[in-house]
C-alpha positions in Angstrom: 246.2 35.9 96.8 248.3 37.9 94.0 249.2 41.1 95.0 252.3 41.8 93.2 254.2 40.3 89.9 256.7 41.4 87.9 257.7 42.1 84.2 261.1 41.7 82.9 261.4 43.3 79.3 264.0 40.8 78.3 260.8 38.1 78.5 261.2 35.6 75.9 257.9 34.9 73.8 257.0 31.6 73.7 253.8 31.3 76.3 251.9 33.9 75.9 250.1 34.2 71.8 250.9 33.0 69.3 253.7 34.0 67.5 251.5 35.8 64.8 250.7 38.4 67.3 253.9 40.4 66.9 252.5 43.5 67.7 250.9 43.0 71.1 254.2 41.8 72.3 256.8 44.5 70.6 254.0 46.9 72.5 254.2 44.8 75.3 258.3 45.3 75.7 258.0 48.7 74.9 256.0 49.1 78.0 258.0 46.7 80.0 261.1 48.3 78.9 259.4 52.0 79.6 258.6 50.7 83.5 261.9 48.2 84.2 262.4 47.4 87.9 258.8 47.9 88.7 257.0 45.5 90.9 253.4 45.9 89.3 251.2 46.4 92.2 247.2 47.0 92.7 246.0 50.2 91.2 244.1 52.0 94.3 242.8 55.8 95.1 246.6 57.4 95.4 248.8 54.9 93.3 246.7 55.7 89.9 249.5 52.8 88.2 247.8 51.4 84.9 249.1 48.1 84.4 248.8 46.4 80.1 246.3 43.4 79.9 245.5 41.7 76.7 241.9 42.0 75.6 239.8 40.6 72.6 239.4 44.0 70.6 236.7 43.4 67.6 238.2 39.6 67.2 241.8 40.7 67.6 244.1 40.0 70.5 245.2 43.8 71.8 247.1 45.5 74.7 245.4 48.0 76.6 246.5 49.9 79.8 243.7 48.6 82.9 243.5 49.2 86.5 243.6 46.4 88.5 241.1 46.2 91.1 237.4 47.3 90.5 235.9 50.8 90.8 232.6 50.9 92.1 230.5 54.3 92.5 233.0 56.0 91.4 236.0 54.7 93.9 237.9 52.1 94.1 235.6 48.9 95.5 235.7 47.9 99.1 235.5 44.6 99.1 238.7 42.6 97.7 238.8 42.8 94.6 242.4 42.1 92.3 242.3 38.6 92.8 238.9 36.2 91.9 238.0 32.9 93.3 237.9 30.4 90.2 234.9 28.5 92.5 233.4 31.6 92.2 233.3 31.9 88.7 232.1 27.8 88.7 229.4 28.7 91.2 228.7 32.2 89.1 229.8 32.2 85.4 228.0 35.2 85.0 231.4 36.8 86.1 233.0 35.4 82.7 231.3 37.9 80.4 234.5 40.0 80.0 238.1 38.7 80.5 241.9 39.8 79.9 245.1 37.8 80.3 247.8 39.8 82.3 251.5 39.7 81.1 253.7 38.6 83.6 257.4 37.4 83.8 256.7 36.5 87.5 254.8 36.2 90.5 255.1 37.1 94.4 253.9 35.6 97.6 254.8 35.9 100.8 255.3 32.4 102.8 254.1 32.6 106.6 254.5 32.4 109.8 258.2 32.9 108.3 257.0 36.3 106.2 259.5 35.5 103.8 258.9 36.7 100.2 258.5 34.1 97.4 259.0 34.7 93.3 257.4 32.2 91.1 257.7 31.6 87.2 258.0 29.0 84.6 261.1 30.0 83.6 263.7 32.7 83.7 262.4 35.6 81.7 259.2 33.6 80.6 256.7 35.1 79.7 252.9 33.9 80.6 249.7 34.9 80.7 247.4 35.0 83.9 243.5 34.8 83.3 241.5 37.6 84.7 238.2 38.8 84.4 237.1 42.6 83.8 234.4 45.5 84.0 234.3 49.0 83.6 234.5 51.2 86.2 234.7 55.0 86.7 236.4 57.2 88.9 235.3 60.2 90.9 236.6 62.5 88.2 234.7 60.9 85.2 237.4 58.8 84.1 236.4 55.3 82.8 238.9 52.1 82.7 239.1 49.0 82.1 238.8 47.3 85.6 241.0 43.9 85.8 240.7 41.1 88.7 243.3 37.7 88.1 241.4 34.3 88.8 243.1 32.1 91.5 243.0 28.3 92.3 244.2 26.2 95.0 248.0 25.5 94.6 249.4 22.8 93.2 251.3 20.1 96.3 254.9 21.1 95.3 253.9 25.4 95.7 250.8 24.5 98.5 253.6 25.0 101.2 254.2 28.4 100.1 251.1 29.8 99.5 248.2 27.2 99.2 246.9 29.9 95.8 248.1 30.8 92.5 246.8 32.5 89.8 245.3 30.4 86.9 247.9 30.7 84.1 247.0 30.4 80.7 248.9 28.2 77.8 249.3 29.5 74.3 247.4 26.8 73.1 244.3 27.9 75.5 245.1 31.8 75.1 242.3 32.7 72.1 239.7 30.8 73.6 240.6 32.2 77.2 240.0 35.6 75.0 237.0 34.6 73.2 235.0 32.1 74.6 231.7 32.2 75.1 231.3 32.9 79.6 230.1 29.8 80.8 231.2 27.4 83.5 232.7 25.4 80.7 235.1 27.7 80.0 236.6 28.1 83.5 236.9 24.3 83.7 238.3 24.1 80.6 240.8 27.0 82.0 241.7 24.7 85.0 242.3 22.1 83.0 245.1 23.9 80.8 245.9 25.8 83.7 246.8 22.1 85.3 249.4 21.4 82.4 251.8 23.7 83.1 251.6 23.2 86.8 255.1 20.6 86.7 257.0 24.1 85.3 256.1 26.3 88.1 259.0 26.9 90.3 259.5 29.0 93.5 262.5 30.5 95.5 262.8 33.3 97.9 263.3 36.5 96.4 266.7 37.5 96.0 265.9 41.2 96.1 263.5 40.9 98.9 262.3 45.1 99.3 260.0 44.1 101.7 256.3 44.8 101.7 256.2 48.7 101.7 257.3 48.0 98.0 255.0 45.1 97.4 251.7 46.5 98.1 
């Protein structure tokens, strides 16, 4: 599962739009900068953290502050909910309707029986885009938000000794249609497949500024 990733502001641009989309990504390092240091973690009934996900806004890519997890009846679901099967979403494409890619610079897993803490990336300060799928959900007080889980697939061999999951990231080349798509179980497996391509890039090392899982979760 992803429970934790990280977003350097000093993230190069290449990975996640296009290059025309200037203004999600000086909004996204605006953000990043605002919140530097911070391990962006689950948004749950006391940590009320709003983390920025790109969604399709009437046809155009845009950043908008979501909680990641999913509110049901008003509270925060109980059932797990930040991360998504991608055989689920095979088996049920119904779950596709609505989708976001999360900004992230980097990833974190922890590695067991040795519960030593793993970063992953494509790349010092690269930035990348994880596919996720979203609803709207309310809170006890009224509020309503944008609702974000990240799909997950099995591992690639070279990371499966780590953690035998990782989320599905999401090329530049794939990004639009990831945004725009029509839901079906097409578009997942065309997901996988692009996901697939940039599976040679990811790299994994112990985290140098291990702060241990009171700060992860």
């Amino acid at each position: 599962m992803c429970a934790s990733y990280g977003l350097d502001p000093r993230f190069t641009d290449a990975e996640l739009l296009a290059e025309a989309d200037v203004e999600v990504l000086d909004d996204l390092r605006g953000w990043a900068q605002r919140n530097d240091g911070e391990t962006l973690r689950p948004t749950g009934k006391n940590l009320r953290n709003l983390n920025p996900v790109v969604v399709n806004a009437a046809g155009a890519p845009t950043l908008e502050p979501a909680w990641w997890g999913f509110l049901v009846d008003g509270a925060p679901a109980r059932f797990p909910s930040i991360n998504t099967r991608s055989e689920r979403l095979q088996e049920r494409p119904g779950g596709l309707k609505n989708r976001a890619l999360v900004p992230a610079t980097n990833w974190f897993e922890m590695k067991k029986p040795e519960r030593v803490w793993h970063e992953f990336g494509i790349g010092q300060g690269t930035l990348f885009g994880m596919a996720a799928v979203t609803q709207r959900g309310r809170t006890a007080d009224g509020e309503w938000f944008t609702c974000y889980s990240i799909v997950m697939r099995p591992a690639p061999a070279h990371l499966a000794d780590i953690h035998d999951r990782m989320p599905v990231l999401i090329p530049t080349a794939f990004a639009r249609d990831w945004l725009t798509a029509q839901g079906d179980r097409e578009l997942i497996d065309e997901a996988l497949l692009a996901a697939a391509s940039l599976d040679d890039r990811v790299v994994a090392a112990p985290r140098a500024d291990d702060k241990g899982t009171d700060r992860l979760f």
